[in-house]
C-alpha positions as CSV (number, residue, x, y, z in Angstrom):
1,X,-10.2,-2.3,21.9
2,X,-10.6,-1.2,18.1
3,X,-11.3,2.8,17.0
4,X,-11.4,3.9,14.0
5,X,-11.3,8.2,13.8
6,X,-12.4,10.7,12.2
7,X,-11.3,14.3,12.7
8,X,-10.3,13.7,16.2
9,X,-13.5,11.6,16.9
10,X,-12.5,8.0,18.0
11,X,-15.9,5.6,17.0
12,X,-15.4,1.9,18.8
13,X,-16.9,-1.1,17.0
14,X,-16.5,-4.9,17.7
15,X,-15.8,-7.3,15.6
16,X,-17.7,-11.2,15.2
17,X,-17.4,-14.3,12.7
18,X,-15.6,-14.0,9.7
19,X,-17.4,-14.1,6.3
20,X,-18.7,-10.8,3.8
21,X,-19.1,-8.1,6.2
22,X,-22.4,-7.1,7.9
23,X,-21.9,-3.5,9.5
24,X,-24.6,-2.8,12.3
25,X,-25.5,1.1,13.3
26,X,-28.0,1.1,16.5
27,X,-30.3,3.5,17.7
28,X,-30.8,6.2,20.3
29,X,-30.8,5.5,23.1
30,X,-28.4,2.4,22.5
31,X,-25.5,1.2,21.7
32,X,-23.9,-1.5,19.9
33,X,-25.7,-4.3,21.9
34,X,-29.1,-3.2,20.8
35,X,-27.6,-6.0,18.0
36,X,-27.3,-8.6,20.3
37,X,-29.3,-11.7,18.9
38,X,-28.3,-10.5,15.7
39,X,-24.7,-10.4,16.2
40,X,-24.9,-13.8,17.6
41,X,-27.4,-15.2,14.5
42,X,-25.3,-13.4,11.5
43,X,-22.0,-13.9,12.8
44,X,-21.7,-17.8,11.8
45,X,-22.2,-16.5,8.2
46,X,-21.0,-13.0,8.1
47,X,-18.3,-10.8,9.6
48,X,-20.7,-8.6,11.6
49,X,-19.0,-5.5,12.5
50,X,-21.2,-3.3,15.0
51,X,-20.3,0.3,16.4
52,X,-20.9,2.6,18.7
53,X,-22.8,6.1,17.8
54,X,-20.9,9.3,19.0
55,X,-22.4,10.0,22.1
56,X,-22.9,6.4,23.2
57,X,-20.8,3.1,24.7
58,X,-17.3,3.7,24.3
59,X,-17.5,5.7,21.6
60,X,-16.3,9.6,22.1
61,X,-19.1,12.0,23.1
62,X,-18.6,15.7,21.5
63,X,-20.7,18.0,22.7
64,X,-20.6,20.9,20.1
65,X,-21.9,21.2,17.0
66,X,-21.9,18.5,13.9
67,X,-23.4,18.2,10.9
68,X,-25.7,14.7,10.0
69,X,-22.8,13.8,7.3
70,X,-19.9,13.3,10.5
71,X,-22.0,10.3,11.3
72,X,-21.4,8.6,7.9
73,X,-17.8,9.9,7.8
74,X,-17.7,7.7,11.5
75,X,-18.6,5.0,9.8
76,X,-16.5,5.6,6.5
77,X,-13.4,5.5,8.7
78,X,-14.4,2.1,10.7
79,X,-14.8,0.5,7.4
80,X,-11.7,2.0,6.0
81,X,-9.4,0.6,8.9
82,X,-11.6,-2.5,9.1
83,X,-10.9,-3.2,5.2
84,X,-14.5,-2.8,4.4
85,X,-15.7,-2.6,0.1
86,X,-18.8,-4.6,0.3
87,X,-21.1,-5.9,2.5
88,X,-24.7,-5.6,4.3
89,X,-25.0,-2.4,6.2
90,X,-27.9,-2.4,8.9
91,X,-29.0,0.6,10.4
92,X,-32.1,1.3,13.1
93,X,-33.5,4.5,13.7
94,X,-30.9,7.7,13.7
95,X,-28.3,4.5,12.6
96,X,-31.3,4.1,9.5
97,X,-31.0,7.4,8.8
98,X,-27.3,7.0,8.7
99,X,-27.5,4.2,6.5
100,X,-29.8,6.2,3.9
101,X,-27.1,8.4,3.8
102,X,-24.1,6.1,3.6
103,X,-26.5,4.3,0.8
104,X,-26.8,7.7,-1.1
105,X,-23.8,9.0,-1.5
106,X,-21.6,5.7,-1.7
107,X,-24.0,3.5,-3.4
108,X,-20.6,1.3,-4.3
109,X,-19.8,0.5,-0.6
110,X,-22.7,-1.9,0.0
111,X,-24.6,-4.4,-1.8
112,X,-28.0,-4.1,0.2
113,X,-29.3,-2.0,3.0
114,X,-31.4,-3.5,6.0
115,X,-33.6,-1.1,8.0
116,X,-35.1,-1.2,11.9
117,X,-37.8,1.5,12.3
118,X,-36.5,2.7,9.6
119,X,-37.9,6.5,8.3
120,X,-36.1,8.9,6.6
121,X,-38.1,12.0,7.6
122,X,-36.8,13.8,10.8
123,X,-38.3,12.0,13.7
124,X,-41.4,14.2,15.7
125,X,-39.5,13.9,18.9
126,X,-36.2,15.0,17.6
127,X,-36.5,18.7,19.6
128,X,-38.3,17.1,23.1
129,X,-35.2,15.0,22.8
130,X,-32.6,17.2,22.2
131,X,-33.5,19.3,25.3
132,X,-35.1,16.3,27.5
133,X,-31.2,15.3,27.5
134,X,-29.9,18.4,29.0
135,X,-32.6,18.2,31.8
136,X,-29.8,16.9,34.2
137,X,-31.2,13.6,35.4
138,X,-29.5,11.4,32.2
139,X,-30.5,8.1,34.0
140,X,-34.3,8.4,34.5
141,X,-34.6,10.3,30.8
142,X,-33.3,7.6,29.0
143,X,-34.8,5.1,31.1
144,X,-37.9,6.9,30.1
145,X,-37.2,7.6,26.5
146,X,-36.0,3.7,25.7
147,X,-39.7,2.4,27.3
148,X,-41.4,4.8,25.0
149,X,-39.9,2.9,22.2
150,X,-40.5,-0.6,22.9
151,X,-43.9,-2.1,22.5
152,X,-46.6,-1.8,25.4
153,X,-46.2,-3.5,28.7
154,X,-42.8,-5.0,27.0
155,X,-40.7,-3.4,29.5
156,X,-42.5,-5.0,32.4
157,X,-41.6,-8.5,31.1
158,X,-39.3,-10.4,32.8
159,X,-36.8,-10.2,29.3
160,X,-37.8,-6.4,28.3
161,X,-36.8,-5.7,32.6
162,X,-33.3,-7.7,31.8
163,X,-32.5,-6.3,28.2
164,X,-33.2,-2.6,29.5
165,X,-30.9,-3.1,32.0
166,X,-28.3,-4.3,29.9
167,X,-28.6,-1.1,27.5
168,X,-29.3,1.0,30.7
169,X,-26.4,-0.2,32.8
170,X,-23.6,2.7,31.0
171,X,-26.1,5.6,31.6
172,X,-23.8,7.7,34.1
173,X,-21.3,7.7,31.5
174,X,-23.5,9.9,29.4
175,X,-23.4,13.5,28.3
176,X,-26.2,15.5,28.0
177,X,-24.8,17.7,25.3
178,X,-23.5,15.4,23.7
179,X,-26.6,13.7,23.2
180,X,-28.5,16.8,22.2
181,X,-25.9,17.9,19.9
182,X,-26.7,14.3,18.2
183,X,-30.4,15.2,17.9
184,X,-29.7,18.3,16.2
185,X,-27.3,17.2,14.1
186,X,-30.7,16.1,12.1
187,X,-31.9,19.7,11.9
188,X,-32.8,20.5,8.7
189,X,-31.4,17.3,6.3
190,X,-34.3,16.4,3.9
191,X,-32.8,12.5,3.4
192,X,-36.8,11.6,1.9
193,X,-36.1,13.8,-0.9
194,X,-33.0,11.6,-1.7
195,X,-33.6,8.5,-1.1
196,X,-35.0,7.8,-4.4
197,X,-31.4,7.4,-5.6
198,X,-30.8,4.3,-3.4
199,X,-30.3,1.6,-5.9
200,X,-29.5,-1.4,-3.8
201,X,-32.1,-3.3,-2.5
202,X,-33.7,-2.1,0.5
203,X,-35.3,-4.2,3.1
204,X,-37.3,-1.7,5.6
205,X,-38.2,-3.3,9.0
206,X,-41.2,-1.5,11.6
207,X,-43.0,-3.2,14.6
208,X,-46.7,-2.5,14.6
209,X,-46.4,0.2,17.8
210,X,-43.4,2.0,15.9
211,X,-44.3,5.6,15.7
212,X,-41.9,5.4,12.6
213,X,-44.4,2.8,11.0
214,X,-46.0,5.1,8.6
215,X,-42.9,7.5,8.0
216,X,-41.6,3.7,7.3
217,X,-44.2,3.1,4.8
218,X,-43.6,6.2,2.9
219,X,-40.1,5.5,3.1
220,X,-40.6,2.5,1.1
221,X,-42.7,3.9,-1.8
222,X,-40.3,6.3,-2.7
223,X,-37.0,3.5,-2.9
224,X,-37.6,1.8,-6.2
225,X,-37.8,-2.0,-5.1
226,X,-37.9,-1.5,-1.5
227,X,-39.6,-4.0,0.7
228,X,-41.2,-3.0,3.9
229,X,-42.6,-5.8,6.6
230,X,-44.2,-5.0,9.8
231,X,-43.4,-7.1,13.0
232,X,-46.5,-7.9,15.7
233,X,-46.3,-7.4,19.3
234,X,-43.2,-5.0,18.7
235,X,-42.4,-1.7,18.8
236,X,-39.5,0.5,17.1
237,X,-36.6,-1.6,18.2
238,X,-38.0,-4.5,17.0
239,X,-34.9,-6.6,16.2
240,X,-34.8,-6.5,19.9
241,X,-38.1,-7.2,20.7
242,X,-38.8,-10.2,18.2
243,X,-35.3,-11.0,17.5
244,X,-36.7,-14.1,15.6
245,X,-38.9,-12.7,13.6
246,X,-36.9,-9.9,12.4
247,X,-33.7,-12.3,11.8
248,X,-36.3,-14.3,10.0
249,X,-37.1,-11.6,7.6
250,X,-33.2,-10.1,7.1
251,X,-32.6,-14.1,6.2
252,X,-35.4,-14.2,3.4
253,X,-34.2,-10.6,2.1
254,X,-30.7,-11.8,2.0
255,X,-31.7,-15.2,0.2
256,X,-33.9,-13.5,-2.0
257,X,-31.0,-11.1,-3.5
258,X,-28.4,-13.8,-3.3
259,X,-26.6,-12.3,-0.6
260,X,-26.7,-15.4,2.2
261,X,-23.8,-17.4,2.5
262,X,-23.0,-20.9,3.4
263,X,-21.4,-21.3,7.1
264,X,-17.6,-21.7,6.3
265,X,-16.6,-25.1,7.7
């Protein structure tokens, strides 16, 4: 199984296809298969490369204190030993807020960024998060926490029952503190007041019950260029939700800047 590290943290990713590279950074409370359809859509074009956030899947789980910038070093070092200098780099939620980072400060590394509830002001939940995690019951919170973020009555469907499940399944494997160290690791970075330098496009991606929709929007209006769609009958993981209709929109983005290859034969 691949690693790359950074100061002693090991961050797992897998690896798909084979084409220009396509890095995926999920949200809490996921991990890298919050990507599924995606990884199996891009990968006949791209080399999709999609990791694990410290504190989930496979991934190591450090439970003291970090600072916001370790999780773009995480992903420096996967790219690094993964040969990585160009590329798509997709990021929802805290993986958005990665990405605006990453997008920031090494505006060379990628040629466009993609964004799933994306928002780059510090989420309202962040604190009730942070300590809802070290309640002691890990299982039901995040059960709880990944309902919240899907659309209304979705998780009740026979496909939003199976793909919580699937993200679910790994939940005794989790640390509290780990996770609430993750939260805080947001405390006091000011990303809104920075993303203005972001000079690549920016595609920005919310489902109509996203409580990130209007820190989305704002979002948007202050990235020069930035394009911001809103999905129906999906909520803030909305690549999961409406896998089609997201994929549909990353595709016309991509077209639009040139950046959608032919399938190799």
């Amino acid at each position: 199984m691949p690693f790359a590290e950074n100061k002693g943290v090991r961050t797992y990713y897998e690896v798909t296809g084979e084409g220009p590279d396509f890095v995926m950074l999920h949200a809490n409370p996921c991990d890298h298969r919050m990507w599924m359809y995606q990884i199996a859509a891009f990968s006949r074009r791209f080399r999709v490369i999609a990791t694990d956030m410290r504190g989930y899947g496979r991934t190591d789980k450090p439970e003291t204190p970090y600072g916001f910038e370790e999780l773009a070093e995480d992903v420096y070092a996967v790219c690094e030993q993964e040969g990585v200098t160009s590329g798509i780099l997709a990021g929802a939620s805290m993986g958005s807020k990665t990405a605006f980072k990453i997008g920031i400060d090494r505006p060379d590394l990628f040629q466009a960024l993609i964004h799933v509830g994306g928002n780059s002001f510090r989420g309202s939940s962040y604190d009730g998060r942070a300590e809802g995690y070290l309640g002691g019951d890990i299982p039901a919170y995040r059960a709880e926490h990944l309902a919240e973020l899907f659309a209304p009555g979705f998780s009740e469907t026979p496909r939003g029952r199976y793909l919580s499940q699937v993200i679910l399944e790994d939940s005794y494997t989790l640390s509290g503190p780990a996770l609430s160290s993750l939260f805080h690791s947001f405390d006091g970075v000011e990303l809104a007041k920075q993303v203005s330098a972001i000079k690549v496009p920016v595609q920005i991606v919310n489902g109509i019950h996203d409580n990130s929709l209007e820190g989305g929007r704002k979002t948007a209006a202050l990235i020069d260029g930035a394009r911001h769609e809103i999905i129906e009958n999906a909520g803030h993981l909305c690549c999961l939700e409406e896998p089609a209709a997201f994929d549909a929109i990353a595709t016309r983005f991509l077209q639009e800047f040139g950046l959608w290859p032919e399938i190799p034969a």
